[in-house]
C-alpha positions as CSV (number, residue, x, y, z in Angstrom):
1,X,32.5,79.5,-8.4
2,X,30.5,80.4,-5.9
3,X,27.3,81.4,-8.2
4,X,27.9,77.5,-9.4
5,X,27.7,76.5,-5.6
6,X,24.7,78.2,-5.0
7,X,22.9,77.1,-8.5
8,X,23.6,73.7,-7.8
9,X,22.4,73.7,-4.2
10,X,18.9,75.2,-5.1
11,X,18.8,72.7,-8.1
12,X,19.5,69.6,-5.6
13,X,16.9,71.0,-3.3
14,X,14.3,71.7,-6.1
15,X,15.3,68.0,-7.5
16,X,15.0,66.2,-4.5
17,X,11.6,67.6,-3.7
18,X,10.1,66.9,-6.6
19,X,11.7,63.1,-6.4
20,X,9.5,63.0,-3.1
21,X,6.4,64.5,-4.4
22,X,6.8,62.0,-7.3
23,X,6.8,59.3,-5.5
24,X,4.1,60.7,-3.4
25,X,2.2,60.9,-6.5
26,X,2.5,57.1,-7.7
27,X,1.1,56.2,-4.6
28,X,-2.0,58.5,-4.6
29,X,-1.2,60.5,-1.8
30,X,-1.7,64.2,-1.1
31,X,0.7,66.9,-1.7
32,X,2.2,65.9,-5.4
33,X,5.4,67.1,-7.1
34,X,4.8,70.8,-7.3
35,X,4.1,71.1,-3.6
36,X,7.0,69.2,-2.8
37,X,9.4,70.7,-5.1
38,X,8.1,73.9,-3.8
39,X,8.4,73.6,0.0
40,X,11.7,72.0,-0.5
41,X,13.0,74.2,-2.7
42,X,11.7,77.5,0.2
43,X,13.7,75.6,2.5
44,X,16.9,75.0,0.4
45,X,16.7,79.1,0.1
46,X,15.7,79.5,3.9
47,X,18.6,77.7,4.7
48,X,21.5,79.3,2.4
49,X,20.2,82.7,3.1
50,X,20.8,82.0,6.8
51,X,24.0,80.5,5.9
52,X,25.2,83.7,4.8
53,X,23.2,86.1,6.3
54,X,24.9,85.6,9.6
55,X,28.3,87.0,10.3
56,X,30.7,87.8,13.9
57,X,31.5,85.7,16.5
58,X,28.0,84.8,17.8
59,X,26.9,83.5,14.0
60,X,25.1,80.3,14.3
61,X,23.6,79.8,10.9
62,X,22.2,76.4,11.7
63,X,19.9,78.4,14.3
64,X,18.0,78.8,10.6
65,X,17.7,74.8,9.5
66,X,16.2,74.0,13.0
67,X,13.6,76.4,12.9
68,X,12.7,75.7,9.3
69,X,12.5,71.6,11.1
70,X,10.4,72.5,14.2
71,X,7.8,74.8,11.7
């Protein structure tokens, strides 16, 4: 169940971007559907790696997703 979780998760995050670089697309803009779907699906892994990466009292996984915002 939890390979499902995980395959889904990295889908929706490849998915999404490429939604975005779509719709960057029809209006002529730079960075298409590849980029997008690229640099969103980095961060989708970014973020479940630091998800469970992280273990113990002091574990703050979301320390990952706010870095991956401020770069």
């Amino acid at each position: 169940m939890e390979l499902l979780d995980l395959t889904l998760r990295i889908l929706t995050g490849l998915l999404l971007g490429a939604a975005v670089g779509f719709e960057r697309q029809l209006r002529s803009r730079t960075a298409g559907v590849r980029t997008n779907a690229l640099v969103s699906l980095g961060a989708a892994l970014f973020v479940i790696m630091g998800a469970f990466s992280f273990t113990g009292a002091e574990a703050d996984p979301t320390r990952v997703a706010a870095q991956i915002v401020s770069g």
